[in-house]
N, CA and C atoms as a LAMMPS dump frame, in Angstrom:
ITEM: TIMESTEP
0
ITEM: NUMBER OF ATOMS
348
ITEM: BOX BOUNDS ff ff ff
-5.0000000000000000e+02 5.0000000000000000e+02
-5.0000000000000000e+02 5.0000000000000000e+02
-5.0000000000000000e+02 5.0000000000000000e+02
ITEM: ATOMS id mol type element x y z
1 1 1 N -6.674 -2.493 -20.426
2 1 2 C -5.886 -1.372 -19.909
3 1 3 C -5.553 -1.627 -18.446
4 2 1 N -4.35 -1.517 -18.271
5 2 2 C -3.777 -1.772 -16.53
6 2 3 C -4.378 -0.454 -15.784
7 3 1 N -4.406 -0.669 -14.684
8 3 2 C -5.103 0.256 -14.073
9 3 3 C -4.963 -0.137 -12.591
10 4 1 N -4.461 0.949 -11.615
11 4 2 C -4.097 0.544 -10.099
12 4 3 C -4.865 1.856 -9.477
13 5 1 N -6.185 1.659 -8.861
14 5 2 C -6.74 2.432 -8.051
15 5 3 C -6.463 2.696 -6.76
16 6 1 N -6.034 2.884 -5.923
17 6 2 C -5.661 3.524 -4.264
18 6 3 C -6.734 4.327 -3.924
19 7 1 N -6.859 3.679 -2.325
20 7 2 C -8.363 4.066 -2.215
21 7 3 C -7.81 4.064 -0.321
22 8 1 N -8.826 4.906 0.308
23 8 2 C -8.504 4.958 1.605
24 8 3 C -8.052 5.814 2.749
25 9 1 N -7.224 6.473 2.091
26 9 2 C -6.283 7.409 2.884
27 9 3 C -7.196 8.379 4.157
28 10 1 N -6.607 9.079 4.215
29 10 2 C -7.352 10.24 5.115
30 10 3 C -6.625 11.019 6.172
31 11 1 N -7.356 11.853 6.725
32 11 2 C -6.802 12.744 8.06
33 11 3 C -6.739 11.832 9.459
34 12 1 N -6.046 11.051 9.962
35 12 2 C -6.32 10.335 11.448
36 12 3 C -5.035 10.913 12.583
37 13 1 N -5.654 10.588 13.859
38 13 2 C -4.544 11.242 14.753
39 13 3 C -3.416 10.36 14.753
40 14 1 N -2.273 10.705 15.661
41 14 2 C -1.385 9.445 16.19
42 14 3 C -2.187 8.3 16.608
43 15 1 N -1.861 7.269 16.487
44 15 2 C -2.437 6.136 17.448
45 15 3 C -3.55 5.676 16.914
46 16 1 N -4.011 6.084 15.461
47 16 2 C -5.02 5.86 14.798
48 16 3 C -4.733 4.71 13.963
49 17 1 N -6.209 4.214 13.563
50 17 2 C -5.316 2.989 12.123
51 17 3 C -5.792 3.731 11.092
52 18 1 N -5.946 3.206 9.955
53 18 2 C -6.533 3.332 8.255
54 18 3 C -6.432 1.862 7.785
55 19 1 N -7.07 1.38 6.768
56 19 2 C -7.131 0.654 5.852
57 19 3 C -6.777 0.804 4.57
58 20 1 N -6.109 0.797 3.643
59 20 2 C -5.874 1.35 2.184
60 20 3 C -6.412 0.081 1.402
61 21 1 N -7.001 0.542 0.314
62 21 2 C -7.46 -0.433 -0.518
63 21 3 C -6.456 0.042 -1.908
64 22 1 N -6.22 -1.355 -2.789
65 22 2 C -5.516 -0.941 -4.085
66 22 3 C -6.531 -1.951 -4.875
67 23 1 N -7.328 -1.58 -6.149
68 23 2 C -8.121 -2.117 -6.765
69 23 3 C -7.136 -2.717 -7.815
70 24 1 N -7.127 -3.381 -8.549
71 24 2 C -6.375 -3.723 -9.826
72 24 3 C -7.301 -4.242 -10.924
73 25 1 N -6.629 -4.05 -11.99
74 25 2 C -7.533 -4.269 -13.462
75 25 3 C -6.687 -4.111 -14.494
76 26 1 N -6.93 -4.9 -15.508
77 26 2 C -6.495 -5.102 -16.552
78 26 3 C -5.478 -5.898 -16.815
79 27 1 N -4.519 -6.527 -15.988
80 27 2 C -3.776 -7.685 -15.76
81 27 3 C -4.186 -9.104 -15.043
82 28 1 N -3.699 -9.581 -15.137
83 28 2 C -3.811 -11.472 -14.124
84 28 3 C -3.346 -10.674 -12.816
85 29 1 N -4.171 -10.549 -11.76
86 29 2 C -3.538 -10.132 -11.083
87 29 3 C -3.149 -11.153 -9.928
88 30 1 N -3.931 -12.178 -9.945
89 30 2 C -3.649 -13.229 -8.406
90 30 3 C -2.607 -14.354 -9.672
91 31 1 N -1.252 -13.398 -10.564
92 31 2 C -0.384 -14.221 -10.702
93 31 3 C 1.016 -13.223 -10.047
94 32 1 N 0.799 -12.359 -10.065
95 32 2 C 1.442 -11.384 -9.437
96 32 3 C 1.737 -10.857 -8.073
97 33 1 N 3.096 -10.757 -7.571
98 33 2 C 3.209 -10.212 -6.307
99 33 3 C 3.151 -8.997 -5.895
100 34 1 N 2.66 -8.601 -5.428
101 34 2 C 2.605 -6.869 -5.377
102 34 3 C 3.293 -6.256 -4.013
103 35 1 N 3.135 -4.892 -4.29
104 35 2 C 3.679 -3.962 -2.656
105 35 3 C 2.637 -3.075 -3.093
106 36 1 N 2.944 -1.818 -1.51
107 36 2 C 2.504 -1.255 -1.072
108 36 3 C 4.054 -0.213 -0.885
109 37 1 N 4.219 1.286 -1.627
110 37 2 C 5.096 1.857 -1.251
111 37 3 C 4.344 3.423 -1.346
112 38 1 N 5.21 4.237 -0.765
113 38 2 C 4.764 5.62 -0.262
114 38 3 C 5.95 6.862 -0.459
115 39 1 N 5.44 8.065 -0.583
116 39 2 C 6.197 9.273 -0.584
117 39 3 C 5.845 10.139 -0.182
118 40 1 N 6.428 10.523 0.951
119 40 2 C 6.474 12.092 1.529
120 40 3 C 6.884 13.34 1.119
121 41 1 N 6.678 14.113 0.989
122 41 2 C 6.992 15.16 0.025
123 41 3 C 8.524 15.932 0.463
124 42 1 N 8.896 15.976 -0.947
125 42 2 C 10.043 16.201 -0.529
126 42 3 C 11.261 14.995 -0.602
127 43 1 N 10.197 13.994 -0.558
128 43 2 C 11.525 12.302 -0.664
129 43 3 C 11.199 11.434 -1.118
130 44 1 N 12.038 10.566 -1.588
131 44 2 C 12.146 9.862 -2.844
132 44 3 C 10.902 8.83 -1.966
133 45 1 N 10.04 8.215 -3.67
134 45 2 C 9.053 7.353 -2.671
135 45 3 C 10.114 5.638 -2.175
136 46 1 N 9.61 5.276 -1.517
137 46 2 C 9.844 4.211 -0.88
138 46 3 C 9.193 2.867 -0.577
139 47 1 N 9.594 1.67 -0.771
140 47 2 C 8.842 0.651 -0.741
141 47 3 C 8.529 0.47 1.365
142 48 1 N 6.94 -0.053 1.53
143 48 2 C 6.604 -0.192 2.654
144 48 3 C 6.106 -1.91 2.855
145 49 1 N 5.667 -2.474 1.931
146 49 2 C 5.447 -4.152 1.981
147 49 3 C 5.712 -4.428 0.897
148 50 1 N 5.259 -5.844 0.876
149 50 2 C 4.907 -6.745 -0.291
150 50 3 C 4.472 -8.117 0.218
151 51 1 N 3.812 -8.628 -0.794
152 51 2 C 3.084 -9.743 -0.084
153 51 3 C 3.324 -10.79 -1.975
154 52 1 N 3.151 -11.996 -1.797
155 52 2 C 3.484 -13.07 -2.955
156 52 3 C 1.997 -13.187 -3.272
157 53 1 N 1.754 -13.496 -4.854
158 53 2 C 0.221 -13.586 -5.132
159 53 3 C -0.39 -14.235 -4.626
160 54 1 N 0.257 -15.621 -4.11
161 54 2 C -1.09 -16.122 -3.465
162 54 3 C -0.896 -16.034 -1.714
163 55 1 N -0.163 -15.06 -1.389
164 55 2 C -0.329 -14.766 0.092
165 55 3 C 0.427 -15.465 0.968
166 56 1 N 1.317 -16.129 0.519
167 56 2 C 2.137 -16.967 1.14
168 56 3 C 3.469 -16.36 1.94
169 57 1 N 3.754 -15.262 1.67
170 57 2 C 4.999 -14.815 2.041
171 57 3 C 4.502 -13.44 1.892
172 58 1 N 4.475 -12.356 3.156
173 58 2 C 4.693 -11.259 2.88
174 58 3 C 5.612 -10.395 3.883
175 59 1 N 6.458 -9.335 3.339
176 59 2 C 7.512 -8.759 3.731
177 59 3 C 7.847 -7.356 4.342
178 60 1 N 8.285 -6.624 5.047
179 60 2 C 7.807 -4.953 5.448
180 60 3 C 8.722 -4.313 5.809
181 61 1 N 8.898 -3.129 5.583
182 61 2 C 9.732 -2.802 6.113
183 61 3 C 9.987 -2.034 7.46
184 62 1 N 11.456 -2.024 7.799
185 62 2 C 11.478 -2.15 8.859
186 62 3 C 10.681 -0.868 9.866
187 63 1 N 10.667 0.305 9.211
188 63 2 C 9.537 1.551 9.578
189 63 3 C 8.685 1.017 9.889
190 64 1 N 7.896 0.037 9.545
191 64 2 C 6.343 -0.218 9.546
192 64 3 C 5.832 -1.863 10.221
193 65 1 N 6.943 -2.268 10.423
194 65 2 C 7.002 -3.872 11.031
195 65 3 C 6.206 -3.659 11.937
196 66 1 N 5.239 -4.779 12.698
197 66 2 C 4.54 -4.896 13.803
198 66 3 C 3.542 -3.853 13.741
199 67 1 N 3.183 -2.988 12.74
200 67 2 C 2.196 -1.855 13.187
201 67 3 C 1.369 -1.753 11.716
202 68 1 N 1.783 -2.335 10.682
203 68 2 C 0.869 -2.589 9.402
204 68 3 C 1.025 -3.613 8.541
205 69 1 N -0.013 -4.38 7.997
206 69 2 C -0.565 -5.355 8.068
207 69 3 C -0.918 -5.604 6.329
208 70 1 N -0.525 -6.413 5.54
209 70 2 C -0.473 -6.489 3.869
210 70 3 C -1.434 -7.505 3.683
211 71 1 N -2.569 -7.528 2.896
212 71 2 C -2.814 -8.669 2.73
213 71 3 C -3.66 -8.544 1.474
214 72 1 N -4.531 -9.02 1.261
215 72 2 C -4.687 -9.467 -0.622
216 72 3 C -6.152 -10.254 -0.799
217 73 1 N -6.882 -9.632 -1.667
218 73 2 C -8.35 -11.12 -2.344
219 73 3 C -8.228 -11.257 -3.561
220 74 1 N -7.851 -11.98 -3.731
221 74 2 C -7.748 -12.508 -5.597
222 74 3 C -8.525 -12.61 -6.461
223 75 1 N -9.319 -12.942 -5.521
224 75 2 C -10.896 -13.12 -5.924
225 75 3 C -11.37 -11.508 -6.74
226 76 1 N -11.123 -10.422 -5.19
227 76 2 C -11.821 -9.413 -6.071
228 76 3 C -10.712 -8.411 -6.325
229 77 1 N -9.291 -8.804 -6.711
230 77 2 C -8.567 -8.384 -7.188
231 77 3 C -7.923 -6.735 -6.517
232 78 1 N -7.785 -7.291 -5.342
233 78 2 C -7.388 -6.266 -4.517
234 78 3 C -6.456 -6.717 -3.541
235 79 1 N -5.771 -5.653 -2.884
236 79 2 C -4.778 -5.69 -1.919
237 79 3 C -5.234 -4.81 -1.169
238 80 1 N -4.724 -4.801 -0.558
239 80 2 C -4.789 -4.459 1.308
240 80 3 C -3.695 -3.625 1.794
241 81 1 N -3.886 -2.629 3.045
242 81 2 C -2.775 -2.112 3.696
243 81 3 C -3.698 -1.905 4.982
244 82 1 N -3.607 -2.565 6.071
245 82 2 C -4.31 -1.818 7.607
246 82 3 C -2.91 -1.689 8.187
247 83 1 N -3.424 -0.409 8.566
248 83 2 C -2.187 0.872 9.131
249 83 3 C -2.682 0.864 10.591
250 84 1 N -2.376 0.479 11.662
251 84 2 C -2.606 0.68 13.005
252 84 3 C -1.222 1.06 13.45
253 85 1 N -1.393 1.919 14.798
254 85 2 C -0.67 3.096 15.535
255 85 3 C -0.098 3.342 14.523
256 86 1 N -0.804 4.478 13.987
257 86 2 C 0.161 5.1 12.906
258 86 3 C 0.688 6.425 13.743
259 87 1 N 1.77 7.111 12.85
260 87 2 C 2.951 7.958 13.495
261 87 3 C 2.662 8.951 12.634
262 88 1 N 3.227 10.247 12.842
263 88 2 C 3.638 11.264 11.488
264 88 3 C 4.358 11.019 10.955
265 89 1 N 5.3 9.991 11.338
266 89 2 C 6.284 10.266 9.81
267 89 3 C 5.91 8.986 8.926
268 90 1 N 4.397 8.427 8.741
269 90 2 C 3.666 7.805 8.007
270 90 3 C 3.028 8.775 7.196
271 91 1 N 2.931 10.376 7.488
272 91 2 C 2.536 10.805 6.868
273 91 3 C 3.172 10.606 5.252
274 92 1 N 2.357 10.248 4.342
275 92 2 C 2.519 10.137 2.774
276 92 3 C 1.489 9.67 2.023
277 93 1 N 1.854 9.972 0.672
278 93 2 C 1.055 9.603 -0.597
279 93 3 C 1.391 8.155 -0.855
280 94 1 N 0.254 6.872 -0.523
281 94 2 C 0.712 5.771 -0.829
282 94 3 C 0.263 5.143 -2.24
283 95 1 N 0.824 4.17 -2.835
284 95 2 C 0.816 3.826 -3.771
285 95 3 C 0.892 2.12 -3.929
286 96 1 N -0.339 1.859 -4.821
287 96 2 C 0.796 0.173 -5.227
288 96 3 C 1.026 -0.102 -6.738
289 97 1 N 2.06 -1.178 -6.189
290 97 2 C 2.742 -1.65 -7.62
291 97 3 C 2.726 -2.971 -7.925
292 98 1 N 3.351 -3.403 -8.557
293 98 2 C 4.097 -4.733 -8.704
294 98 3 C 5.257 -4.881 -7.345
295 99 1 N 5.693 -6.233 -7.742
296 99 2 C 6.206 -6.178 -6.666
297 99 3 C 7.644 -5.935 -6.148
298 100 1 N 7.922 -5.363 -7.22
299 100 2 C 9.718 -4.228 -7.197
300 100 3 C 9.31 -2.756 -7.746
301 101 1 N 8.064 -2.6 -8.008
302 101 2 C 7.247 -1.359 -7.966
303 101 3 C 7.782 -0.974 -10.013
304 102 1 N 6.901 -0.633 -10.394
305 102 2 C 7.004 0.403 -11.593
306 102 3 C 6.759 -0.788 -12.542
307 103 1 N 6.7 -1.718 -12.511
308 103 2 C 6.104 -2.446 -13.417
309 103 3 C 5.069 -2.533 -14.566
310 104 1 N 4.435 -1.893 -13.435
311 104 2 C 2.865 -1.324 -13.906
312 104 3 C 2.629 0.316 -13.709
313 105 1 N 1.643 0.294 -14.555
314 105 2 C 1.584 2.173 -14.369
315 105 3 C 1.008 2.302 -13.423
316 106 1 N 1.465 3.795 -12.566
317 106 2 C 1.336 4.295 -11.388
318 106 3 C -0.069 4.484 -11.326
319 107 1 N -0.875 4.262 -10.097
320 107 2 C -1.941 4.847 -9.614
321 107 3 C -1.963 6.296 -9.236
322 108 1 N -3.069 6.743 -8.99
323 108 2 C -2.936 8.218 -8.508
324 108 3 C -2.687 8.367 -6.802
325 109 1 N -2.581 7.211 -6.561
326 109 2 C -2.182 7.197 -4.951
327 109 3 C -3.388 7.423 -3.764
328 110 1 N -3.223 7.439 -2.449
329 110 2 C -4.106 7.809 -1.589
330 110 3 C -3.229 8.564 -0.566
331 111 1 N -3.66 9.584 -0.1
332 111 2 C -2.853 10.438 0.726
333 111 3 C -3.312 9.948 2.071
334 112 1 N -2.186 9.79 2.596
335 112 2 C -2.704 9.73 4.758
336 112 3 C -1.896 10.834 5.359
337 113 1 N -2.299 11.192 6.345
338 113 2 C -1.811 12.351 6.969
339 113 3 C -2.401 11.901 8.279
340 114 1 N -1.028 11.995 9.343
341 114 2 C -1.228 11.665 10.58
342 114 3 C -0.933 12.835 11.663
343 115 1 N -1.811 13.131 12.095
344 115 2 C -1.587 14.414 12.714
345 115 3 C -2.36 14.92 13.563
346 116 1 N -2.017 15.303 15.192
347 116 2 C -3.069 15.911 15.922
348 116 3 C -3.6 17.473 15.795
């Protein structure tokens, strides 16, 4: 059974980081490229990275360039998101996928909320 856990989120101020963890199971997963995308309520969700399975190439967008960080263990079948100076309008429900997203069934997400 596929299965995408999101793990991490939380309450932090401006200028704070987070870490997001995405567990994976039930697929090959270090054959797969994955992302990292998010939704704020109210708007359509949106892709925020992606990184190539074996870590060779990863991509961001332009919201989030220079301030969060994608990365991946194959080993224990996880991905990565460290969120430093985060903003409010990071506030969202993040999510991962495959790596054009919906591939795989949705996780239940991790909420961050950035806010003093």
């Amino acid at each position: 059974q596929v299965q995408l856990v999101e793990s991490g989120g939380g309450l932090v101020q401006p200028g704070g980081s987070l870490r997001l963890s995405c567990a994976a199971s039930g697929f090959p997963f270090s054959t797969k490229g994955m992302s990292w995308f998010r939704q704020a309520p109210g708007k359509e969700r949106e892709w925020v990275a992606k990184i190539t399975s074996r870590s060779i190439t990863s991509t961001y967008a332009d919201s989030v360039k220079g301030r969060f960080t994608i990365s991946r263990d194959n080993a224990k079948s996880t991905m990565y998101l460290q969120m430093n100076d985060l903003k409010p309008e990071d506030t969202a429900e993040y999510y991962c996928n495959d790596y054009t997203g919906g591939g795989l069934p949705w996780g239940q997400g991790t909420q961050v909320t950035v806010s003093s």
